[in-house]
N, CA, C and O of each residue as an XYZ file, in Angstrom:
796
protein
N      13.749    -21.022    -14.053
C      13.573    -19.577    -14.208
C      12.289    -19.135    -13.517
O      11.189    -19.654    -13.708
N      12.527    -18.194    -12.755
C      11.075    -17.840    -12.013
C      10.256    -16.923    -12.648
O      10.770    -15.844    -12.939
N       8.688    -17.181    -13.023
C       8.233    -16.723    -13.258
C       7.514    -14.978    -12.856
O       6.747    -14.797    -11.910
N       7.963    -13.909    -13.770
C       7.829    -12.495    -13.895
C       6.892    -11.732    -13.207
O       6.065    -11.652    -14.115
N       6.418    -11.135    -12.322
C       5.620    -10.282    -12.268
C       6.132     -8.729    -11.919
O       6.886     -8.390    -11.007
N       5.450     -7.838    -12.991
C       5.743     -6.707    -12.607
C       4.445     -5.741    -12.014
O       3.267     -5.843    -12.358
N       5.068     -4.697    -10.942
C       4.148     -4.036    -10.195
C       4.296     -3.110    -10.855
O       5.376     -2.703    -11.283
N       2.806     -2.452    -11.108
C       2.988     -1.318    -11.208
C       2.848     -0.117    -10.463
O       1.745      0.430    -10.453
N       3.712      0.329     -9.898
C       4.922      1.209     -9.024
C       6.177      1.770     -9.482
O       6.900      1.054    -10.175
N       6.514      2.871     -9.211
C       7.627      2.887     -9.917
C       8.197      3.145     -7.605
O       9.215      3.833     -7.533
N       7.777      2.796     -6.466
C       8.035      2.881     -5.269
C       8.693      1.615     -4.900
O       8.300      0.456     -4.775
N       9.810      2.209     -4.770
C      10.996      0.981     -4.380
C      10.727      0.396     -3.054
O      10.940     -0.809     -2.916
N      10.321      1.033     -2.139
C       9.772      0.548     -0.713
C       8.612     -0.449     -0.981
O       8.442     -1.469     -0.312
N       7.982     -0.139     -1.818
C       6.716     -1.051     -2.023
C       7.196     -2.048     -2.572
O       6.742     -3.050     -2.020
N       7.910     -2.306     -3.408
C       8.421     -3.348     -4.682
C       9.534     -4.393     -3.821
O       9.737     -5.558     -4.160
N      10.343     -3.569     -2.387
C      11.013     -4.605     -1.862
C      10.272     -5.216     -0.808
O      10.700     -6.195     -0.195
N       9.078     -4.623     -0.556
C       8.101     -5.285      0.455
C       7.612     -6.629      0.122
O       7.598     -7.659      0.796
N       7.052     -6.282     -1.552
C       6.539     -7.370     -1.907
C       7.377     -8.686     -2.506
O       7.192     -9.903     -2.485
N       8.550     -7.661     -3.132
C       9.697     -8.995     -3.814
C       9.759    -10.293     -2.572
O       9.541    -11.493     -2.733
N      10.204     -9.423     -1.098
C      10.095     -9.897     -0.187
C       9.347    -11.314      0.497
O       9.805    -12.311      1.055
N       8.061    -10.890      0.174
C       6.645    -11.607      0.087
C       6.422    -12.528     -0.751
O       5.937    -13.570     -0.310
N       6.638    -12.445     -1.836
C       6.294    -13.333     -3.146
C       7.925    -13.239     -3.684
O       8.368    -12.534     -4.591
N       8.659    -14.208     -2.798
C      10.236    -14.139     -2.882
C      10.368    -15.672     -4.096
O      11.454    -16.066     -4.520
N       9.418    -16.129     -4.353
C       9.039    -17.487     -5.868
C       9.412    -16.911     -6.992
O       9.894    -17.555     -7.923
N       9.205    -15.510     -7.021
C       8.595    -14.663     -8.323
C       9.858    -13.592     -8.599
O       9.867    -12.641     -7.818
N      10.727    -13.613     -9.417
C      11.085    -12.270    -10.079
C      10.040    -11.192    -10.377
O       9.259    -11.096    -11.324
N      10.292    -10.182     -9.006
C       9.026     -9.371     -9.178
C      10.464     -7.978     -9.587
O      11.664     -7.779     -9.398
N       9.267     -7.354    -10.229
C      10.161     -6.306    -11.451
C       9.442     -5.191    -10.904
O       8.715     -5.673    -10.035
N       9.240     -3.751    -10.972
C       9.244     -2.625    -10.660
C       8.394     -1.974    -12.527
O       8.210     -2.666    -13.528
N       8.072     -0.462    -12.326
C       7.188     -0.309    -13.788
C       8.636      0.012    -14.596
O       8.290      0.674    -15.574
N       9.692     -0.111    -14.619
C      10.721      0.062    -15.581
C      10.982     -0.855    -15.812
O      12.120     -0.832    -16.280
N      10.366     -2.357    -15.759
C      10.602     -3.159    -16.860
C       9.462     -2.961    -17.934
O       9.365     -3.785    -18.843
N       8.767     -2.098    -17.869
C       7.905     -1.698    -18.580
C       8.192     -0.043    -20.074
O       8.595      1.109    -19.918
N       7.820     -0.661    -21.081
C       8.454      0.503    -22.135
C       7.748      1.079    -22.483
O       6.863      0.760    -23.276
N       8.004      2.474    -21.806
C       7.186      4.114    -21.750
C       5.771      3.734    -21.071
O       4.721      3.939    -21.679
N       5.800      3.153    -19.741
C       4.351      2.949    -18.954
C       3.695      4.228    -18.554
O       4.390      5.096    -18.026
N       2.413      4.426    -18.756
C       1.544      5.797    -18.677
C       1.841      6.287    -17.302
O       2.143      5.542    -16.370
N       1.737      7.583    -17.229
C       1.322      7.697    -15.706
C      -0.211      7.331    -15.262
O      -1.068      7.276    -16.143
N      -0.384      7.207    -14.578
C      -2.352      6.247    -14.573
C      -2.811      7.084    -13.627
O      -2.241      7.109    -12.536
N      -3.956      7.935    -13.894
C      -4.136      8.934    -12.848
C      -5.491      8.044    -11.430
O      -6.436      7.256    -11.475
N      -4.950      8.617    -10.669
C      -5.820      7.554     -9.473
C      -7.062      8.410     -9.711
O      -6.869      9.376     -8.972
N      -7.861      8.537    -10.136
C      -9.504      8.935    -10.342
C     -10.424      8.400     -9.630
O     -11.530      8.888     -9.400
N      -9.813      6.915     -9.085
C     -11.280      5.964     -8.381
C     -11.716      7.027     -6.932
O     -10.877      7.912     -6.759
N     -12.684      7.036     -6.092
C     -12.742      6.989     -5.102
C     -12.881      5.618     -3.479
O     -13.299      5.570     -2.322
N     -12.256      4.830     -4.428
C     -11.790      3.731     -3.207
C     -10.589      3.276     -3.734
O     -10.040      3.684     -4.758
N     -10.121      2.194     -2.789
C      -9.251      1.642     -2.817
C      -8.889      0.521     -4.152
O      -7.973      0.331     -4.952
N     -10.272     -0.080     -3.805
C     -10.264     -1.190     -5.194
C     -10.171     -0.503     -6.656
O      -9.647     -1.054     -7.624
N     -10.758      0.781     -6.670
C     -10.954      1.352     -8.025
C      -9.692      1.581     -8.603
O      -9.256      1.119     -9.658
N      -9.117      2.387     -7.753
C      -7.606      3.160     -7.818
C      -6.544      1.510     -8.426
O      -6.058      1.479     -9.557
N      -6.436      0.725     -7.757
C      -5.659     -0.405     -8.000
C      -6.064     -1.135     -9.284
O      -5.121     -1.583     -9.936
N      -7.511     -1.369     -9.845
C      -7.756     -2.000    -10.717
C      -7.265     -0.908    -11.696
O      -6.318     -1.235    -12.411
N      -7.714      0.215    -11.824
C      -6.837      1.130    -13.077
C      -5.890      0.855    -13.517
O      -5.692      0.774    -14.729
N      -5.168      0.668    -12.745
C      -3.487      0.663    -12.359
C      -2.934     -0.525    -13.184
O      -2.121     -0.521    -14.108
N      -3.738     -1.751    -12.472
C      -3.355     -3.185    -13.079
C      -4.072     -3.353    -14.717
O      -3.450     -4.040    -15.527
N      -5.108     -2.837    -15.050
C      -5.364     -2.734    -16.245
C      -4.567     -2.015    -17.263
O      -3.884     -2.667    -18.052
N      -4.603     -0.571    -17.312
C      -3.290      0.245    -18.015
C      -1.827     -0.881    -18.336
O      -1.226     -1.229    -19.352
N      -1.714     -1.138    -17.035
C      -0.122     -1.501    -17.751
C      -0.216     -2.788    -18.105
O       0.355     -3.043    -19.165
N      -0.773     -3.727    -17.546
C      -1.332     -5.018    -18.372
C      -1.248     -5.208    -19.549
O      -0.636     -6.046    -20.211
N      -2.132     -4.087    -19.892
C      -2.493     -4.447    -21.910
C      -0.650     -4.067    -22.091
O      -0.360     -4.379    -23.246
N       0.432     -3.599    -21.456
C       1.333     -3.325    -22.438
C       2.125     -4.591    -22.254
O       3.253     -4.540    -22.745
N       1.855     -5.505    -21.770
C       3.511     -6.671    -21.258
C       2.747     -7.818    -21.298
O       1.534     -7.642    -21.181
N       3.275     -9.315    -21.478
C       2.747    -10.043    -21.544
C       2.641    -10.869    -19.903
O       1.888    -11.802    -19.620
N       3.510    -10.275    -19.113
C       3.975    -10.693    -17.952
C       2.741    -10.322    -17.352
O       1.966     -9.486    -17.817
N       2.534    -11.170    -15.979
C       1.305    -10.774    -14.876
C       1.721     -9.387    -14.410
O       2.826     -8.875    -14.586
N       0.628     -8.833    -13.764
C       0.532     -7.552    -13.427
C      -0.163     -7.359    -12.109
O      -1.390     -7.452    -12.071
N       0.795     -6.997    -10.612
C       0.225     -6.684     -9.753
C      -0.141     -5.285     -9.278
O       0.874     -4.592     -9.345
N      -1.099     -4.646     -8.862
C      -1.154     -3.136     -8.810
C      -1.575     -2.941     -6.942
O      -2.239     -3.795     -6.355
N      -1.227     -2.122     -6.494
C      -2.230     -2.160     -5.068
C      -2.484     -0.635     -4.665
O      -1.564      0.107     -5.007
N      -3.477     -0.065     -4.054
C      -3.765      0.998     -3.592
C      -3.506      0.984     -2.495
O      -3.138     -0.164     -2.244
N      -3.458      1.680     -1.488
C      -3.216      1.409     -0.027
C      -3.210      3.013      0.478
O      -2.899      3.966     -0.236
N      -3.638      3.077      1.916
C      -3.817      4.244      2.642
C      -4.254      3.876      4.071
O      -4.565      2.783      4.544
N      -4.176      5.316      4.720
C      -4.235      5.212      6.004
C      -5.807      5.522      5.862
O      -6.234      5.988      4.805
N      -6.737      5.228      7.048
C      -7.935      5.593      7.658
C      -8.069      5.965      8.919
O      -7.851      5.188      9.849
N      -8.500      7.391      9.103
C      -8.222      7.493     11.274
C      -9.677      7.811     11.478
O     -10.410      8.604     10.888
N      -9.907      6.948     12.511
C     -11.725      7.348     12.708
C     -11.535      8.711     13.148
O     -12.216      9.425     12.411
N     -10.873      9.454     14.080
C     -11.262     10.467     13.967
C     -11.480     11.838     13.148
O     -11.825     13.003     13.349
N     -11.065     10.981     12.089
C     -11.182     12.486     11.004
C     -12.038     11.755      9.871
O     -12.055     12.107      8.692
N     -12.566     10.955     10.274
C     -14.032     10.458      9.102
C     -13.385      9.465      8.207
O     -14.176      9.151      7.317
N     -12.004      8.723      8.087
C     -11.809      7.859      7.117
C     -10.264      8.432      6.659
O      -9.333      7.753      6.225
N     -10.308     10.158      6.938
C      -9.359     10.414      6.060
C      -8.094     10.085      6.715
O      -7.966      9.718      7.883
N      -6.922     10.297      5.612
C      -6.654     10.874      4.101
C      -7.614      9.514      3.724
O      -8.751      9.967      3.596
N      -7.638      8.231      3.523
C      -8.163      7.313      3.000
C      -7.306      7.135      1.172
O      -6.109      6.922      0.978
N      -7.983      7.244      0.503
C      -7.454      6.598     -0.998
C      -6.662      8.154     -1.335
O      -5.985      8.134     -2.363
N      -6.682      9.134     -0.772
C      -5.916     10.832     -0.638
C      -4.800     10.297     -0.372
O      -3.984     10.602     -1.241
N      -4.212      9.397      0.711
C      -2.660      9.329      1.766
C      -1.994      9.776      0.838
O      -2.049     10.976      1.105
N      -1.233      9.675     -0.317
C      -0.113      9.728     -0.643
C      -0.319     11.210     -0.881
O       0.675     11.922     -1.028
N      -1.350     11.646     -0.923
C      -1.265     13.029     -1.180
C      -1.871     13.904     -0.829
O      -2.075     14.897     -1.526
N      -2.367     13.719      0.508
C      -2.813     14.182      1.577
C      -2.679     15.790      1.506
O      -3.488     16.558      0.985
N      -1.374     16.144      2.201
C      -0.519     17.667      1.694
C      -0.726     17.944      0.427
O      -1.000     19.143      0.380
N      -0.743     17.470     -0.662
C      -0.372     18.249     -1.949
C       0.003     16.925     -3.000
O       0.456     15.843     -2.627
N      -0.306     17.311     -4.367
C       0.054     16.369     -5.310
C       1.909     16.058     -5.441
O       2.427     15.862     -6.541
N       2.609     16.062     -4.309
C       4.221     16.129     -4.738
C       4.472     14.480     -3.373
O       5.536     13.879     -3.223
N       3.555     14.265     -2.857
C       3.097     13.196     -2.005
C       4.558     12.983     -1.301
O       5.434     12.170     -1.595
N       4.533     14.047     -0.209
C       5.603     14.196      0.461
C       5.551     13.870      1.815
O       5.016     14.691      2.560
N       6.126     12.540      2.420
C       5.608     11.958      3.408
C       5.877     12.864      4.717
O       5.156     12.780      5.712
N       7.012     13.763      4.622
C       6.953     14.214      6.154
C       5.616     15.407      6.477
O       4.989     15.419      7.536
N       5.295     16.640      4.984
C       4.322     17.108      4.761
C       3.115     16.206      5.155
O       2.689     16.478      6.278
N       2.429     15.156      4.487
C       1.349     14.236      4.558
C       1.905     14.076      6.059
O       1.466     15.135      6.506
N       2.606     13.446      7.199
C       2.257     13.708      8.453
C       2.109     14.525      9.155
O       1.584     14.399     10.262
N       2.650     15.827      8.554
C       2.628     17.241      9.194
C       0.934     17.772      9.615
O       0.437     18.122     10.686
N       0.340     17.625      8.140
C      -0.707     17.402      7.756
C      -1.773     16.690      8.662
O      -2.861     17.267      8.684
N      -1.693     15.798      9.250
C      -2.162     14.627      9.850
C      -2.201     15.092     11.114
O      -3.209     15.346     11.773
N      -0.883     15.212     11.486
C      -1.115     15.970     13.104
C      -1.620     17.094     13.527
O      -1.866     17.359     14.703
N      -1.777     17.722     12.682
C      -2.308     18.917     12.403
C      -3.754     19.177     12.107
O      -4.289     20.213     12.502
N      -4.418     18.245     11.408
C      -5.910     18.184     11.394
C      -6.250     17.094     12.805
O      -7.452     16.963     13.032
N      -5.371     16.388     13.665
C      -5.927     15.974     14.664
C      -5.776     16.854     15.876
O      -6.362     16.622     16.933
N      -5.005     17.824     15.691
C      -4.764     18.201     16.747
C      -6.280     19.332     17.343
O      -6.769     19.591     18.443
N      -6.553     19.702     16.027
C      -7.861     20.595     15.632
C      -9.109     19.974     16.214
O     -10.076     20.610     16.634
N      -8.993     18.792     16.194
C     -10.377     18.062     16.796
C      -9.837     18.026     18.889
O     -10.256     17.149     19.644
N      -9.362     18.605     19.117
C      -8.818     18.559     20.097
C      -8.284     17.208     20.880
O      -7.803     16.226     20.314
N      -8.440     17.342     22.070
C      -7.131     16.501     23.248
C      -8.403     14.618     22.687
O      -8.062     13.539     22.204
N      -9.370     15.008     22.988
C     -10.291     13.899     22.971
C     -10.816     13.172     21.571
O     -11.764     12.386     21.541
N     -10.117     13.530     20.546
C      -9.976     12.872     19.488
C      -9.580     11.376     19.546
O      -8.770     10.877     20.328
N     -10.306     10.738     18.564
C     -10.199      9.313     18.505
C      -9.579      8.882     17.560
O      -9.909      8.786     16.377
N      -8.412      8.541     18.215
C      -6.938      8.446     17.078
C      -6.705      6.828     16.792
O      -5.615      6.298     16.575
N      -7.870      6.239     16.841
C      -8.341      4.881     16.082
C      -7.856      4.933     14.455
O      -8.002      5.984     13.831
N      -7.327      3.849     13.872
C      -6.855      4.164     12.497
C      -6.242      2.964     12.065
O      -5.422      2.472     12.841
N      -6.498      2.296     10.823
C      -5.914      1.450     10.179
C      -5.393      1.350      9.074
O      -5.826      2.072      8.175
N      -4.530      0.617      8.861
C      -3.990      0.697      6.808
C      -4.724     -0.421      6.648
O      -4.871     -1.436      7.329
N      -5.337      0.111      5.198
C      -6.041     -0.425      4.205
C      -5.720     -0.822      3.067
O      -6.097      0.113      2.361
N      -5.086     -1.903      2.111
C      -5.016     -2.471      1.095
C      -5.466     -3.056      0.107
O      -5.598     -4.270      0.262
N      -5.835     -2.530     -1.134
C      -6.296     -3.668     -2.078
C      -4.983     -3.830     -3.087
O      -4.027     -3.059     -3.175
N      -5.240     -5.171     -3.887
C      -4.231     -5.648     -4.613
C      -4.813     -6.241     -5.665
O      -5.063     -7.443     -5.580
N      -5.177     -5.428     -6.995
C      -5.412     -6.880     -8.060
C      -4.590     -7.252     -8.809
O      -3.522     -6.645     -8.898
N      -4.817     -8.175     -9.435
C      -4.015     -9.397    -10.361
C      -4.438     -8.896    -11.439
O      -5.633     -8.847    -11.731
N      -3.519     -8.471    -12.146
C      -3.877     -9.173    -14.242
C      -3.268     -9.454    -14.855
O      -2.149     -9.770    -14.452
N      -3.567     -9.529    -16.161
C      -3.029     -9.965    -17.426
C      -3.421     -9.769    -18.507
O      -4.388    -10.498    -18.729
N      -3.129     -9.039    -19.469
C      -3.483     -8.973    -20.855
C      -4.489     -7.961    -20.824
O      -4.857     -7.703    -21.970
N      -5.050     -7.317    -19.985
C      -5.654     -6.043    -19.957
C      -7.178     -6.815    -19.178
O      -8.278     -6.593    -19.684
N      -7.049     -7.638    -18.028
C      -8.043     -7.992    -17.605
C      -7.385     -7.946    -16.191
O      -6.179     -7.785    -16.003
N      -8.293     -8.100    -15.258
C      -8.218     -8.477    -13.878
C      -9.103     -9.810    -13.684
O     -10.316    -10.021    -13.690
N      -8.019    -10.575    -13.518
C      -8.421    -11.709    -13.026
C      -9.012    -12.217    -11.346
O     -10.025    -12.882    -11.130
N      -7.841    -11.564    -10.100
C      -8.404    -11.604     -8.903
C      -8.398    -10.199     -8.018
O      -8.130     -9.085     -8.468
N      -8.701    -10.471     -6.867
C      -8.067     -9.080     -6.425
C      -8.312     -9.316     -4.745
O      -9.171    -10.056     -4.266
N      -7.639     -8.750     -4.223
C      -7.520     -9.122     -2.596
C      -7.653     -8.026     -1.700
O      -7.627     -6.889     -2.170
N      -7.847     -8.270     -0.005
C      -7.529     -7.166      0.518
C      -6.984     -7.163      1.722
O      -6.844     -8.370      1.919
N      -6.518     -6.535      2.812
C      -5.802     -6.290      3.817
C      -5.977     -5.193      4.580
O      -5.984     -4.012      4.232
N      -6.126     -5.699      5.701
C      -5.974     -4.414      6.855
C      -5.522     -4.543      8.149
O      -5.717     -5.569      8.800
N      -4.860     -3.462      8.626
C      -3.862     -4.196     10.345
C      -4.639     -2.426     10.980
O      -4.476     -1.274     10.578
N      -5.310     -2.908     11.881
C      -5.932     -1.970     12.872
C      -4.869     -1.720     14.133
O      -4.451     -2.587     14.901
N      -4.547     -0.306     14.136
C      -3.760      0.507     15.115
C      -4.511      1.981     15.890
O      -5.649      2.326     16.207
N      -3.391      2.452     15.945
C      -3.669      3.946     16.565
C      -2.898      5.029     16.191
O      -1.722      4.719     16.379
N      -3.004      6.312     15.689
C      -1.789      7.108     15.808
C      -1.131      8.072     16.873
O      -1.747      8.816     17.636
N      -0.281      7.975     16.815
C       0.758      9.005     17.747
C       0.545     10.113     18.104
O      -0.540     10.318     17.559
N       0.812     11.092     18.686
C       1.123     12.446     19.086
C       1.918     12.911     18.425
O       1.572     14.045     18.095
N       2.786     12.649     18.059
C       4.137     12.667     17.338
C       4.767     11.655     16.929
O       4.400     10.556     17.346
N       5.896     11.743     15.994
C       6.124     11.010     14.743
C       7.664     10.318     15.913
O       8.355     11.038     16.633
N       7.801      8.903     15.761
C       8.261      8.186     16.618
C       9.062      6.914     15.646
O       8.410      6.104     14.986
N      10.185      6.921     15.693
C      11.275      5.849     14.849
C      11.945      6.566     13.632
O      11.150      7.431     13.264
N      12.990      6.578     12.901
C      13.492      6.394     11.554
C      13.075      5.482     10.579
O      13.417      5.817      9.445
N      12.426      4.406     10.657
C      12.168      2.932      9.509
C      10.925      3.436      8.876
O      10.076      4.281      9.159
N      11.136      2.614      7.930
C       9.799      2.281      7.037
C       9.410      3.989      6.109
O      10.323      4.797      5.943
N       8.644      4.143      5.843
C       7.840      5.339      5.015
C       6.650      5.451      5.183
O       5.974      4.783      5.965
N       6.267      6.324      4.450
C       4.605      6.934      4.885
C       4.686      7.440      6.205
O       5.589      8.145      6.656
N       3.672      7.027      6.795
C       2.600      7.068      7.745
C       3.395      5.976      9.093
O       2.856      5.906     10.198
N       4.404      5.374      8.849
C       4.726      4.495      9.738
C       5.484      5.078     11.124
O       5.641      4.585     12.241
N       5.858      6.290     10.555
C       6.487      6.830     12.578
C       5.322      7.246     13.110
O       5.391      7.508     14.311
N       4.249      7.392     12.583
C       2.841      7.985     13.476
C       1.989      6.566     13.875
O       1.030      6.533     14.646
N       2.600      5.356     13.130
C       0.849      4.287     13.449
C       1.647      3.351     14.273
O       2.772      3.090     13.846
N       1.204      2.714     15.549
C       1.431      1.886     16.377
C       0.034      0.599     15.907
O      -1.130      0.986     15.793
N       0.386     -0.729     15.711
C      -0.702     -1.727     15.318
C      -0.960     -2.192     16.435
O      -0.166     -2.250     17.374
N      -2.183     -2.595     16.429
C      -2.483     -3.251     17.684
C      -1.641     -4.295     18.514
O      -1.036     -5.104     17.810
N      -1.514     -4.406     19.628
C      -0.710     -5.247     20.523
C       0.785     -4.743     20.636
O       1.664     -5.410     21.182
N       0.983     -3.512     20.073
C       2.748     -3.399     19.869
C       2.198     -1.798     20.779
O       1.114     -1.257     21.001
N       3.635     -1.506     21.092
C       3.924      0.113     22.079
C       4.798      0.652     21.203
O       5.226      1.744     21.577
N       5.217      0.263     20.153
C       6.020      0.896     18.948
C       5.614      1.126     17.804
O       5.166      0.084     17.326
N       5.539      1.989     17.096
C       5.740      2.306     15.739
C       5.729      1.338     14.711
O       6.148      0.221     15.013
N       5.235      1.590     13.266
C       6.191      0.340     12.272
C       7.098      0.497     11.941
O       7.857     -0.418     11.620
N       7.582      2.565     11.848
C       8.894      2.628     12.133
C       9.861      2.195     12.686
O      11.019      2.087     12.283
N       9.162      1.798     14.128
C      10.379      1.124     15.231
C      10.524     -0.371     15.056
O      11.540     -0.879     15.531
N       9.711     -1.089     14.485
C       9.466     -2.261     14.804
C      10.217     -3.043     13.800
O      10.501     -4.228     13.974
N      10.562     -2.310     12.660
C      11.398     -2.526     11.602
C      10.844     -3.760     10.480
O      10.138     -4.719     10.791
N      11.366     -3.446      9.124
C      10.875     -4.222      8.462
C      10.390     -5.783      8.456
O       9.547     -6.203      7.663
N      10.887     -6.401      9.216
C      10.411     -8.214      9.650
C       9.248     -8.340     10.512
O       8.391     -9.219     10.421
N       9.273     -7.728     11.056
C       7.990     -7.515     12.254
C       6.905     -7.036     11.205
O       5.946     -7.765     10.950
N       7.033     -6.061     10.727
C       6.121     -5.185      9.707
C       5.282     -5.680      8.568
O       4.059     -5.581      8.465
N       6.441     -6.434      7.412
C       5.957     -7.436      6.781
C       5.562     -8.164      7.032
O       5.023     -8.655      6.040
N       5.339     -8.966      8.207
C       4.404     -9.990      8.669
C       3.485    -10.042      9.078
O       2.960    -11.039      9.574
N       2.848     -8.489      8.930
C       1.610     -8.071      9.571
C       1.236     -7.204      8.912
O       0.031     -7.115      9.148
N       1.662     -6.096      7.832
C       1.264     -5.189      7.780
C       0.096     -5.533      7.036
O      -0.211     -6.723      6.961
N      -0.752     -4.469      6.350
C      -2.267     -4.618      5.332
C      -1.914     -5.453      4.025
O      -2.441     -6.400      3.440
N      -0.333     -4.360      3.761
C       0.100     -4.894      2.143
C       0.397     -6.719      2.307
O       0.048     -7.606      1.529
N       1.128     -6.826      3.552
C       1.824     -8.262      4.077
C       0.256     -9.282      3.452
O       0.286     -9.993      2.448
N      -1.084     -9.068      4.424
C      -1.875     -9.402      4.489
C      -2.548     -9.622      3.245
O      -2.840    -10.799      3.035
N      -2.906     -8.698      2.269
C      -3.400     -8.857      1.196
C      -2.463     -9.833      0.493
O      -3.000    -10.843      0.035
N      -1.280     -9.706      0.352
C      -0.098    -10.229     -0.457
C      -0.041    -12.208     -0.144
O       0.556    -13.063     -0.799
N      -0.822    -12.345      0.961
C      -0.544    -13.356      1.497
C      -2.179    -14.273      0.954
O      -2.351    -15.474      1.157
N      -3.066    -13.479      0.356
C      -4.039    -13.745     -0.405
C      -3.465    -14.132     -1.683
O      -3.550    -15.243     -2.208
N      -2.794    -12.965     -2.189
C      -1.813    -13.292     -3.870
C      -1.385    -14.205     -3.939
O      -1.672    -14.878     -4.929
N      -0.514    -14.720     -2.995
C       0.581    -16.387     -2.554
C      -0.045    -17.100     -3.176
O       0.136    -17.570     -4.300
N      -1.290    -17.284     -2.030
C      -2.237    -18.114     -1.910
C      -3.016    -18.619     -3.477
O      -3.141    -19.819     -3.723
N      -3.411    -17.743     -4.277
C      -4.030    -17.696     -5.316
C      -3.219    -18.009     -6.225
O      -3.715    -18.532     -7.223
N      -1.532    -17.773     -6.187
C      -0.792    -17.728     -7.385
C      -0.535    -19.182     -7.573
O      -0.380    -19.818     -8.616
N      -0.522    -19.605     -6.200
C       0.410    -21.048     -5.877
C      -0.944    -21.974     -6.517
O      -0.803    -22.893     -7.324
N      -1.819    -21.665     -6.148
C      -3.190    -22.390     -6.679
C      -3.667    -22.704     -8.252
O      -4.162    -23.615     -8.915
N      -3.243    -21.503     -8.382
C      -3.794    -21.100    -10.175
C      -3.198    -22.205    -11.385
O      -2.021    -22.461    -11.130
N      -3.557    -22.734    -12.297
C      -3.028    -22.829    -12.924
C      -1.818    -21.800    -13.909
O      -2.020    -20.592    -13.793
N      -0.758    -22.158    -14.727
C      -0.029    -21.123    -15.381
C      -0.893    -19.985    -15.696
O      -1.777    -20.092    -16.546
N      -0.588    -18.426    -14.773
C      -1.358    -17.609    -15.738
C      -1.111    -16.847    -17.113
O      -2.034    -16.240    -17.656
């Protein structure tokens, strides 16, 4: 029987990224969880936002608990959206809005904007209302002019990663997961889970 971990997410894109990743593990989604809070992201980084996350629902399950924050960063607009992405546009974190958004505050810095930009990941571990580890990830790209592929979510028809002329939209999920920030951090988790004694 493989041992449980549930994310807390209730984002099905995220949850098959990682099932994906940590394919050892019956990884579960926050509805194996009974009446889980909504957890308001308050931190101003990445790590803050994720440790909330993994603490809250922790204390309710006896099962491990993975949480992760994640966002885009474009040097030319100072960092942003940063630990904002999902809700960049507005609290209803509506991805074609949040790129609308995006192209739209770059376009403002005009033609010579530096459309340098990476996804950023943290991921901690808990249990029982503690955080035990916590990891991180990042895949340095560029963004688009315009929004380029059908695949993936977020931010992915606008970010090309370094060494590719496509999208993560275009490049499709196998290519993606093997590189992306979340891929990267997640590949820290492996690493740590496979190591650990029973947690």
């Amino acid at each position: 029987m493989k041992e449980r971990i549930i994310v807390a997410t209730r984002n099905a894109h995220k949850v098959e990224e990682i099932r994906a990743i940590l394919s050892d593990y019956e990884v579960l989604d926050l509805s194996a969880v009974t009446d889980p809070p909504e957890v308001e992201e308050t931190g101003t980084t990445f790590l803050k936002n994720s440790s909330l996350k993994a603490l809250a629902i922790s204390g309710l399950t006896d099962s491990l608990v993975i949480s992760d924050d994640s966002g885009l960063e474009v040097d030319g607009l100072g960092g942003e959206p940063g630990v904002y992405s999902a809700r960049y546009a507005g609290e209803e974190g509506n991805d074609a809005l949040n790129n609308a958004k995006l192209l739209r505050e770059l376009s403002k810095k005009g033609a010579g904007v530096n459309r340098g930009a990476r996804f950023r990941c943290v991921i901690c571990v808990a249990k029982n209302g503690k955080i035990l580890a916590d990891f991180s990830g990042a895949v340095e790209g560029r963004i688009l002019e315009s929004e380029s592929g059908l695949g993936g979510f977020g931010y992915d028809p606008l970010f090309v990663p370094e060494g590719y002329e496509k999208s993560f939209a275009e490049l499709g999920e196998e290519v993606k997961n093997g590189m992306s920030h979340r891929a990267r951090a997640l590949a820290g988790v492996a690493e740590w889970l496979a190591e650990s004694p029973a947690t």
